[in-house]
N, C-alpha and C positions, 0 to 999 in steps of 0.2 A: 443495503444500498449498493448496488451493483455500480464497479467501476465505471469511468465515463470514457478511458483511454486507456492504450498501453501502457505508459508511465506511471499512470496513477496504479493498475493492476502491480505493476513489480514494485510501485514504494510500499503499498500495505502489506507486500509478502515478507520485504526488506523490515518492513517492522513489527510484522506478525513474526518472522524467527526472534526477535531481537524480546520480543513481549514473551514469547517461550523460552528463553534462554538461549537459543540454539547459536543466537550472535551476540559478539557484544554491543551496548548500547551507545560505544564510543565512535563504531565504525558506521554509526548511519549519517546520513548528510539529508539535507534541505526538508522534502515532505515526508520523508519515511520519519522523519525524528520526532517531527511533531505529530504525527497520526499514532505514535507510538504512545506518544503522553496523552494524548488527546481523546482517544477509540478505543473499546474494549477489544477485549481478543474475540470474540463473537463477532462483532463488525468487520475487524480486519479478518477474517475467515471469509465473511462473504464477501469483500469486495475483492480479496486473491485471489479466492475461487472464481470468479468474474470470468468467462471464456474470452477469447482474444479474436475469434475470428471475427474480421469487421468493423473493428475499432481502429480510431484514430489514433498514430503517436500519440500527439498530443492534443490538447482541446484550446483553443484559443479564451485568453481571458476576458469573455466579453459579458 
């Protein structure tokens, strides 16, 4: 599932290091924490990988 926004792109990266060790799991905040408990690392791989050109900051919660 391909990111919907830029935000969303950097919390899965932020929790994709975090699912690899690379961070620790103390220093993530709001959606990267819970995509971390939540997503496998397969998923958070494609939604990081997600390209950025084109997308919205953010996406409105409608």
């Amino acid at each position: 599932m391909p990111a919907k926004s830029k935000a969303q792109q950097m919390a899965a990266g932020a929790a994709l290091a975090a699912k690899r060790g690379e961070k620790k799991k103390s220093e993530l905040k709001g959606a990267s924490r819970s995509m971390e408990d939540s997503m496998t690392e397969k998923e958070l791989e494609e939604m990081a990988s997600t390209k950025r050109k084109g997308k919205k900051e953010h996406v409105s919660k409608k």
